[in-house]
N, C-alpha and C positions, 0 to 999 in steps of 0.2 A: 172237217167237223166230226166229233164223233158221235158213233152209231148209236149207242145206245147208252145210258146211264151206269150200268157195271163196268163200260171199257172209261169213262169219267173216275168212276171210285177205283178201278186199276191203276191210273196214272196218278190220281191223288196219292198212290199211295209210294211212290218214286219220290226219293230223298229228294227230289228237286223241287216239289210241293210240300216239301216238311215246314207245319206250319206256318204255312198260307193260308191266307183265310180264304172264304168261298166265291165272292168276286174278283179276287185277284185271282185265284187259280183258275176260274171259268174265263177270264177277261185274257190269260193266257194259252190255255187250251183251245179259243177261237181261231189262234193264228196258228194251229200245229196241220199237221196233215197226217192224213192216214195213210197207210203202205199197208195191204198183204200181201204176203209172200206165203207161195208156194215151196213143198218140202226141195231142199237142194237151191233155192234163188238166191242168189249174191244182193245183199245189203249193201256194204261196199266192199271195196277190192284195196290191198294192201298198195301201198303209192299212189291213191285218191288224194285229193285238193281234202281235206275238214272241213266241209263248210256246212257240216249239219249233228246235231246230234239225234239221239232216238231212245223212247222209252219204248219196252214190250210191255203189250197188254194182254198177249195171247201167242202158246208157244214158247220154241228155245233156241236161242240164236247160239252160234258158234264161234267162236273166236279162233282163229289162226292164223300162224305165221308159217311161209316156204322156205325151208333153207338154200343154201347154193346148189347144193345137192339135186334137190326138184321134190324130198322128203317134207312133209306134213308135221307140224310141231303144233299140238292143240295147247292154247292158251287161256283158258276157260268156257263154261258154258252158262250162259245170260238165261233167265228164265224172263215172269212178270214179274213187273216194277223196275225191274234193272236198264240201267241206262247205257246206251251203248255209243260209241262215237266221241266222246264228250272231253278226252284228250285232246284231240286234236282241236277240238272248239276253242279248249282255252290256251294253248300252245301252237298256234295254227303251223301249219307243216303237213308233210304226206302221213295219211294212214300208215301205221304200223303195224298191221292187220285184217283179216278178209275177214267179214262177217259173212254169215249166209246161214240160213235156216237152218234146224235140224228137221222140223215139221211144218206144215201148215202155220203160218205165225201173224200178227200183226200189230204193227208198230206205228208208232207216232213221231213224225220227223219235223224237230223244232230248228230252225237255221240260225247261225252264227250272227246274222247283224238284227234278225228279232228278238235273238238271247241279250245280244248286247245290248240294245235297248232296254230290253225290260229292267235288267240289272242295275242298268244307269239310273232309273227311276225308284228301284226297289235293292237300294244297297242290302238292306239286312237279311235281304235272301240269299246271298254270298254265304252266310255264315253254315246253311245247309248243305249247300254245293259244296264246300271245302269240307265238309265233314263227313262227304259223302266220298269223296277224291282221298281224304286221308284213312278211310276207313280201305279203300282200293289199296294203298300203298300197307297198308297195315297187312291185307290177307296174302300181299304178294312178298314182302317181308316174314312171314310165316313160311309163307312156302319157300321160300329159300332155304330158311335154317330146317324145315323136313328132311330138304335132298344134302344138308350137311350132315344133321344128327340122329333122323331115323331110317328105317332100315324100311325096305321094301312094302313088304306084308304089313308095315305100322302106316305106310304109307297111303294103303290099298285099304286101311282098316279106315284113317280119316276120310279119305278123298269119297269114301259110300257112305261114312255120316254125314260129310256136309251136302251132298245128293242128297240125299235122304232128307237133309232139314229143309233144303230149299226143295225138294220135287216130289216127296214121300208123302204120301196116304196109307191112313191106315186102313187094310181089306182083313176080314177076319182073323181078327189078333192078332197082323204082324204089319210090318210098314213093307208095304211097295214102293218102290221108286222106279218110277219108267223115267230112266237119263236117256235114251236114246242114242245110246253112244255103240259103238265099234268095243268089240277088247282092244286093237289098235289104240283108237284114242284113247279110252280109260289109261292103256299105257303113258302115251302122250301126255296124259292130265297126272299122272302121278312121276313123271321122270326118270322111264322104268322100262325094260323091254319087253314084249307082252308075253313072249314065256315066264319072264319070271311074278309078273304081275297075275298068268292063268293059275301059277304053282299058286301061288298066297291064295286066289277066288276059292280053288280045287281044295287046299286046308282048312279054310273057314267054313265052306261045305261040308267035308267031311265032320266037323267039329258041332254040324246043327244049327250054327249061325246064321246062315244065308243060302238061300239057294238063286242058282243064277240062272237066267233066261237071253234070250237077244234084246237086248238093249231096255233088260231093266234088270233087279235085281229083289227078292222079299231079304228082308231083312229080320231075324228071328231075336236075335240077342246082341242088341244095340249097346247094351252094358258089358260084354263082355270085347265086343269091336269098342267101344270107347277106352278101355283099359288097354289094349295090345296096341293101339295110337297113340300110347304115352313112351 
């Protein structure tokens, strides 16, 4: 059940509630369960059964995959509202992926035969769910044609605007964004080796744009990093 009425209006606000009306999404939030996790706790582990998915209401979950190697390949990072898991819910088969906290987080874990029900009852709530799944395939389709047709530092310039939109506050005139991330993974997240990813940071710095901290970054002149991401 949840805690309190803001972690309620959090989850309302996951494309998987897109409208719902107020009984039906309370009448579904009854049957979810809460999970917090501690910074560094596995969500699930990459070759897990799908038998659940999960919305964040608080926190930022991590997504990644292990190569053969034993190296770290980050695959995005979930903040609130975003839904995690929910592949394999509808493609059942192994995770493709390790979840596990960046920070202190807490999630709402809805199971595959209480989704399936619901669904069965509330066909036209499908039409959100698919439009939340194609919007997934759309920013993963972007990012592809990045690592085809921009270059590094365009890349380093998008990957801190979309941080920035999903994680950024504004503190005395300029937007912070604490992502929480490693330079490693920032690397990871733009497909990119973290010298040449610190070179781009260390340019845009130099240029007045941003300056960069551990695991966050102000951001000064978002108009001028929007232009050099084209």
């Amino acid at each position: 059940m949840p805690q309190s009425p803001r972690e309620v209006q959090l989850l309302r606000s996951s494309p998987l509630f897109g409208g719902m009306d107020a009984d039906s999404a309370r009448s579904l939030i009854e049957q979810m369960t809460r999970i917090e996790l501690t910074r560094g706790e596995v969500l699930f582990n990459e070759g897990d059964l799908g038998q659940a998915m999960f919305i964040i209401v608080k926190g930022k979950i991590k997504l990644a995959r292990t190569a053969r190697d034993g190296r770290e390949n980050l695959l995005g990072l979930l903040g609130v509202g975003d839904m995690a898991g929910e592949l394999s819910v509808f493609d059942p088969g192994p995770r493709v992926s390790r979840a596990h906290a960046v920070e202190d987080s807490v999630v709402y874990e809805l199971p595959k035969e209480i989704l399936d029900r619901w669904l069965d009852d509330h066909l036209e709530m499908s039409r959100h769910l698919l439009r939340a799944l194609a919007q997934r395939i759309r920013r993963l389709s972007n990012s592809m044609a990045d690592l085809v047709f921009s270059d590094v530092p365009g890349r380093v310039a998008k990957a801190i605007l979309d941080l920035g939109h999903r994680f950024g506050r504004m503190e005395r005139g300029h937007i912070t964004v604490r992502h929480g991330l490693t330079q490693e993974e920032l690397a990871q997240l733009v497909g990119a080796s973290r010298e040449t990813v610190n070179k781009a940071l260390a340019e845009f710095a130099s240029r007045g744009w941003i300056d960069v901290h551990i695991g966050a970054v102000d951001v000064y002149e978002p108009e001028r990093l929007r232009a050099r991401s084209r």
